[in-house]
N, C-alpha and C positions, 0 to 999 in steps of 0.2 A: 612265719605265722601271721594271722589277718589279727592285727589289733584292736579292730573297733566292729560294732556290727549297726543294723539298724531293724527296727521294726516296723510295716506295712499295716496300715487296714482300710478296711470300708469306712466310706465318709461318717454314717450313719447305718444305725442297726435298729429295726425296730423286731418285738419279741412278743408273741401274746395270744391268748385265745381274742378273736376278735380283731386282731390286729387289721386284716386288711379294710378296715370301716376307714383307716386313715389314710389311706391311699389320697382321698381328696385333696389331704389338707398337703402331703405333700408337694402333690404334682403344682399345687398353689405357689407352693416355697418356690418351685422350680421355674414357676411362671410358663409354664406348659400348655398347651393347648391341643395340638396336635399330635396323637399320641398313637404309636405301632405297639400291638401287641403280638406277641412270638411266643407260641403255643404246638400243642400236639393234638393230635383227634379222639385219641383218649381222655385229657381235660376238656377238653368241650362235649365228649359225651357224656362223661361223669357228673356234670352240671358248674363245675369249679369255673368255667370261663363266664358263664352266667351270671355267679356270683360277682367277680369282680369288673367284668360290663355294666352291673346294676351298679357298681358307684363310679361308671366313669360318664351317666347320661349325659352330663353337662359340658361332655368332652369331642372334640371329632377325631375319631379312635376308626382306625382300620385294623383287621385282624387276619394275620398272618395264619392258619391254624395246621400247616402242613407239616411240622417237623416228625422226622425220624428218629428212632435211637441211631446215636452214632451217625450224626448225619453228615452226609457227604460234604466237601469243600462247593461243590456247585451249586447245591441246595443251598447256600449259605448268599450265593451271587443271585440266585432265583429268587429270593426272598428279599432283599437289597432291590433290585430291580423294581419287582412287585410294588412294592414300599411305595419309593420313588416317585412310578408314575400315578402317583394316586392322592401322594400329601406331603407337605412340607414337613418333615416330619420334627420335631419339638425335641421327646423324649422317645425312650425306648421301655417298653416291659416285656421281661422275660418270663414268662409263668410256665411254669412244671418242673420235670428233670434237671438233672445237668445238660443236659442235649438241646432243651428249649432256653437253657439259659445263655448255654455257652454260645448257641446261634446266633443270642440277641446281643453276646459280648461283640462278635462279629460283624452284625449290622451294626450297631453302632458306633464300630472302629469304621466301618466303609461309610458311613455318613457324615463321618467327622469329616472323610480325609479320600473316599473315594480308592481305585482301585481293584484288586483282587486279593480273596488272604490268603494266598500265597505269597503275595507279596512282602508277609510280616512274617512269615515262616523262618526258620533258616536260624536261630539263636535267641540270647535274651535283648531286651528292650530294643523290639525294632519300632515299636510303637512311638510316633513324632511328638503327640503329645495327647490330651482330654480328648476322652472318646465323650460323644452324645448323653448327654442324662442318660441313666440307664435305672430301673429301678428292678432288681431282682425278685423273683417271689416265688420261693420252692412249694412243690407239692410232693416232693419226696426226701428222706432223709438221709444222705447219701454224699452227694458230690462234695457239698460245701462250696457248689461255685459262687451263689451269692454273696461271697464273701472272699473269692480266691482271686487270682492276677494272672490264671490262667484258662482258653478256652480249647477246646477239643474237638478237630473235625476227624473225617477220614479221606484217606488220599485212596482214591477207587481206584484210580489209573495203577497207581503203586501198591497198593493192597496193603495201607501201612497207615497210622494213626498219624494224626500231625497235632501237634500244639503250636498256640499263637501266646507267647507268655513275657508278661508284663506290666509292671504294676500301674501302668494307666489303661488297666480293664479289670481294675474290680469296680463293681459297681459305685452309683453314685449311693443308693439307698439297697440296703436287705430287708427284706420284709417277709417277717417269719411269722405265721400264723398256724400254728398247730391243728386248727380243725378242718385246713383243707388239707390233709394228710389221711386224716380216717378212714377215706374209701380207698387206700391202697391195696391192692392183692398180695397174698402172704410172696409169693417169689420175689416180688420186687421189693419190699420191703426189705426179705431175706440179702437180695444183692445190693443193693444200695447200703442198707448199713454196714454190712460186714469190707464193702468200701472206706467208710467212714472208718471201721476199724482199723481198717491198713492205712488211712491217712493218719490217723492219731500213733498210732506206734512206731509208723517207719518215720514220722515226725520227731517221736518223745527219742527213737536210740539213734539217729541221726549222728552222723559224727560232726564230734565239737567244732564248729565255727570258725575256730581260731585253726583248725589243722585243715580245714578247705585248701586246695591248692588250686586256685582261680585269682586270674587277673581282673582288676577293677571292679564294677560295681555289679554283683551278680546278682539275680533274682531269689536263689534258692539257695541260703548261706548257710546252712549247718543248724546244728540243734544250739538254740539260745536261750537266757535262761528263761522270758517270756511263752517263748514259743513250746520249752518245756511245762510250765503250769497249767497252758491250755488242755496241751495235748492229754497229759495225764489227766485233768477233769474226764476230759472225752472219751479221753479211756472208759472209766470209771462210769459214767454213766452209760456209752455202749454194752458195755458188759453187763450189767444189769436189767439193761433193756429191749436190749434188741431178740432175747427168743422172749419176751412178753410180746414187744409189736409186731410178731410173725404168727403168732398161734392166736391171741386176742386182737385183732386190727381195730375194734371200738374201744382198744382202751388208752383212754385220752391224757392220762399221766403219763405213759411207756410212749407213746408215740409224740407226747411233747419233750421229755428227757432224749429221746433220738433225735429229735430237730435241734435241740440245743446241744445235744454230743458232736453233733456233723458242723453244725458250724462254727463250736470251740476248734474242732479238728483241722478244718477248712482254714482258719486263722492260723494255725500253727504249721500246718503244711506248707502254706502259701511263704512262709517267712524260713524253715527252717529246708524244707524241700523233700518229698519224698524221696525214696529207694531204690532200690534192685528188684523187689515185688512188684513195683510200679512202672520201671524200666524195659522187664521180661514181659507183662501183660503186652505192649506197645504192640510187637513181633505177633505175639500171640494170637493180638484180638483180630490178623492182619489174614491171618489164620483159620481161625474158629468164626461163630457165627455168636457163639458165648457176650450176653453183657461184660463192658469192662469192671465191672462190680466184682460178679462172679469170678475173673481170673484172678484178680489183685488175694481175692479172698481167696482163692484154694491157693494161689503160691505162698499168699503170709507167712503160714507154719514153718514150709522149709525153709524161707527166707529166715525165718528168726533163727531159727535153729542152723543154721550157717554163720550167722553173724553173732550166736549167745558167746562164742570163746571170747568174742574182743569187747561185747558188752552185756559184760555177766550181772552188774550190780540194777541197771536198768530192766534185763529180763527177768532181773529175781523181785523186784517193784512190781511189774503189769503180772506175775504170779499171782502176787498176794492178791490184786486185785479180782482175781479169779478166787480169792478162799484157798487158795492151794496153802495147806499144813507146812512150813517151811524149815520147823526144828528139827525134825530128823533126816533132814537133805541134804547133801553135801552142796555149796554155793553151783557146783556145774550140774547137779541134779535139779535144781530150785532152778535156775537158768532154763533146762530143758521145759521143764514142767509150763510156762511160760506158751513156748510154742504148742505141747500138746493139750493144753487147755484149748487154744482158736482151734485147733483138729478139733477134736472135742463138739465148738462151737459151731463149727462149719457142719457138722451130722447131724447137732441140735435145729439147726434153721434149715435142714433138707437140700444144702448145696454140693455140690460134690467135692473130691477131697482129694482127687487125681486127675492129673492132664490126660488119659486114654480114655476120659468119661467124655471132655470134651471135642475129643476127635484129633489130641496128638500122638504121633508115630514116635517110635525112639528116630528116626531118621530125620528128625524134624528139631531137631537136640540144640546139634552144632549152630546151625542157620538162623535158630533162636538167639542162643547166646550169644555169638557174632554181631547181632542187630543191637541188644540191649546195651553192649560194653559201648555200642557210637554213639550213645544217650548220655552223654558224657553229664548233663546238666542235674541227673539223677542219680549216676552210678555214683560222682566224685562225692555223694552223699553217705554212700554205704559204709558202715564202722569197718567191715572186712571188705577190703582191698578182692575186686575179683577178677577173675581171668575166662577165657574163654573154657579150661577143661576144670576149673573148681565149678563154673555156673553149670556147665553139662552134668556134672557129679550130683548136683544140688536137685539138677533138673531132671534126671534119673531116679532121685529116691521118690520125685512126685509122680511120677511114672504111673 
């Protein structure tokens, strides 16, 4: 049994309508000057990059603004390059997605320290030490990278997700401003949070800490009691909010309670470690053309509902937090009810609710599960112990 545990975070968090007006006064603390911005073309046609170029006049700022979803490992050297021949560069800002943040996680690992990220691939902390100032600034409510110790490319060559994870890549500063979120479109909104959801839960049932069977200092240590407090807020405010910020996108309560749900989430994920929902997408997304969002959220349900035998009293908690009536349940019907509540949620926000919607075969089962069980950094998190023909069983009934 692991006797001791620890907790992770972001240097600095800031939280607010308005907040990014203080962008200045950080980059001051930071003594910055020369400053890479790491963006998509969706934020800069939406006007969000405008906005936060209007407080960096004073700055000599170059703007990266080509990111993908899910972008490639090369794009991440293209970008790094780019940078390079152009500015010494100071700090880093990540603006938008988790895809524009996690990129900027990336550059600013290759600026510390130079190379390829692949190079950092391959297990936890390969990271040598302080990545580049980095200052995150979401414009969606979802990933929780601004606040996570892990970044997300895609291996093209291999057709396979990669993570670069460790906790000298959470940001230096998060900076959370709820009103460049408004002009979200409902899908993405839809996928992103319902991500958010699958961070928070596969966080909160996380098996306990103390029964991890990993040697030395791991990044993703089991459900602790911290990283439980979080989680269950973020629960709690997802659920409540996320089919408001999908059918009303200008309503500026609902879509600031999802900014602060994903990044309570994003803190507790980062410490406690996600799942098997999170393991299985990996393969998936390697797959599908599907955001990571959207798979993590249509496997939720059966994941829970897999794992409600060995953590009944936790699935019968994130019920109630659904309103589900739990007096005349039997503790394994109040359990279920748990997972069919996110089914439920997942029709409510218009995302699908089976792997045939997004283009998987039953032949495609095996090959799956074989992939997610080598994700060992995730599975050894799962309350239910899995195998290759329980995950296929699991991964059948999503079918």
């Amino acid at each position: 049994m692991r006797s001791t545990w620890e907790f992770f975070s972001t240097q600095r968090i800031v939280f607010g309508n308005g907040a990014i007006h203080q962008l200045d006064s950080i980059l001051e603390k930071l003594k910055a000057k020369n400053i890479l911005v790491i963006t998509d073309p969706g934020i800069k046609k939406a006007g969000v990059l405008h906005k936060v170029l209007g407080v960096l006049k004073d700055y000599q700022v170059v703007v990266y603004d080509e990111v993908i979803p899910e972008p490639p490992v090369e794009s991440a050297m293209a970008c790094y390059e780019f940078a390079k021949a152009q500015l010494n560069i100071d700090a880093v800002i990540g603006l938008g997605g988790g895809s524009s943040i996690d990129m900027a996680k990336v550059v600013s690992l290759l600026v510390a320290y130079g190379g390829h990220p692949l190079d950092y691939y391959g297990g936890e902390n390969q990271v040598p030490g302080p990545i580049a100032p980095l200052i995150a600034i979401p414009t969606t409510a979802g990933t929780g990278s601004e606040v996570t110790s892990v970044a997300v490319l895609t291996d093209v060559e291999h057709n396979l997700k990669v993570g670069i994870s460790d906790n000298y890549l959470r940001a230096t500063v998060a900076l959370l401003d709820p009103e460049l979120t408004i002009g979200l479109p409902a899908y993405v909104t839809a996928c992103s949070g319902i991500d958010a959801l699958a961070h928070a839960i596969e966080a909160y049932t996380a098996k306990p800490s103390a029964y991890i069977q990993a040697e030395g200092n791991i990044l993703f240590q089991g459900s602790i009691p911290i990283s439980d407090a979080l989680a269950l807020h973020a629960i709690e405010l997802i659920v409540k909010n996320l089919t408001l910020a999908v059918h009303q996108g200008s309503n500026l309560e609902a879509r600031s309670n999802m900014l602060l749900g994903s990044m309570l989430a994003g803190l507790a994920f980062s410490n406690a470690g996600t799942a098997a929902a999170h393991a299985l997408a990996y393969p998936i997304g390697g797959l599908t053309k599907s955001p990571h969002g959207e798979v993590t959220g249509l496997l939720l349900p059966y994941v829970m509902e897999f794992n409600s035998r060995v953590e009944e009293e936790k699935m019968i908690r994130i019920a109630q937090v659904f309103d589900v009536d739990i007096a005349s349940l039997s503790k394994k019907e109040a359990a279920q009810a748990a997972a069919d509540s996110v089914l439920s949620l997942l029709k409510e926000i218009n995302l699908p609710t089976k792997l045939s919607q997004i283009g998987i075969e039953e032949k495609d089962l095996t090959g799956i599960a074989e992939e997610a069980l080598k994700i060992d950094r995730l599975m050894r998190n799962n309350p239910r112990v899995p195998t290759v023909k329980s995950l296929v069983e699991m991964l059948s009934k999503a079918l």
